[in-house]
C-alpha positions in Angstrom: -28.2 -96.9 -29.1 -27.7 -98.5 -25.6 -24.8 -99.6 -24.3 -23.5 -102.2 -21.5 -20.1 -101.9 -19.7 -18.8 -104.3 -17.9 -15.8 -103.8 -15.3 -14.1 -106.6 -13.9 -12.6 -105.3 -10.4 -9.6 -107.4 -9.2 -8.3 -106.9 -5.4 -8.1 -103.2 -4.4 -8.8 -102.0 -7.3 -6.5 -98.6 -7.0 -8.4 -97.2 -10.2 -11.9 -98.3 -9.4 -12.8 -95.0 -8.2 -11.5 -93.1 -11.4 -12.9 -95.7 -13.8 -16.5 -95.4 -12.1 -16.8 -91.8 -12.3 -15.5 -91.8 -15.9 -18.3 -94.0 -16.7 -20.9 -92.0 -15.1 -19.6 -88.9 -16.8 -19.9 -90.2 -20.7 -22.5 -88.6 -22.7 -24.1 -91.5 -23.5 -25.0 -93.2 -20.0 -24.9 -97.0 -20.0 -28.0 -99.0 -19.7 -25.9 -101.7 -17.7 -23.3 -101.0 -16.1 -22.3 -104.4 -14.3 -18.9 -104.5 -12.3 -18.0 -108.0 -11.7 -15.5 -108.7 -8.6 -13.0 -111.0 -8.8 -11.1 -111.9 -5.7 -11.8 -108.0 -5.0 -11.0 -106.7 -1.3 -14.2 -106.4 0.8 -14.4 -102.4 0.8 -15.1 -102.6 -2.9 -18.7 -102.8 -1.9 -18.8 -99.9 -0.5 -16.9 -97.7 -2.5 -19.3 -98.9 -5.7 -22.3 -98.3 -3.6 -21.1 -94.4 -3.0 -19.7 -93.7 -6.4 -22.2 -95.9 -8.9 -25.1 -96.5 -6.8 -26.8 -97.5 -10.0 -24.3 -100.3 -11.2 -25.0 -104.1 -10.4 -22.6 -105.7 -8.8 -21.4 -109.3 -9.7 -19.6 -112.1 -8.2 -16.6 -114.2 -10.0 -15.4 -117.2 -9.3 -12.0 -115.8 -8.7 -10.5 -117.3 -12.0 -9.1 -114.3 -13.4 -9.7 -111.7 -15.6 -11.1 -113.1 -18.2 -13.8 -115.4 -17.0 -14.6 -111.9 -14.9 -15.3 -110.4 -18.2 -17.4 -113.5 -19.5 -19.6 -113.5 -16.3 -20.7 -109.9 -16.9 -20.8 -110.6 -20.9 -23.3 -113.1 -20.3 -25.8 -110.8 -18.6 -25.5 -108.2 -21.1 -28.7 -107.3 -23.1 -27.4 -104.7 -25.3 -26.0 -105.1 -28.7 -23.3 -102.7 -27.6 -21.0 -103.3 -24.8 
């Protein structure tokens, strides 16, 4: 059964580092794991590059959360996300 998951990162993100690793660490790895930033703070980059060198990274339009969440939805090819 794959699975996408989708992470919409917002500023510094003070969690970002936490929420990657818990994602890397389920039992049942994602087969896309798309982190979409929104308005996030340059270093974000990096950071996802060290800690989830496997995730895609996505930019927002900076229109909040939700369209955040429907930019990454839209790329999803799982019927699980």
């Amino acid at each position: 059964m794959p699975v996408s998951v989708v992470v919409p990162v917002h500023g510094t993100a003070p969690y970002l580092e936490h929420t990657l690793l818990s994602v890397m660490a389920q039992t049942l790895k994602p087969r896309q794991f798309l982190i979409v930033l929104d308005r996030a703070d340059p270093t974000v980059r990096d950071r996802v590059a060290l800690v989830a060198p496997t995730a895609r990274l996505l930019d927002s339009a900076g229109d909040g959360p939700c369209n955040a969440r429907n930019t990454g939805l839209a790329l999803v090819d799982t019927d699980y996300v």
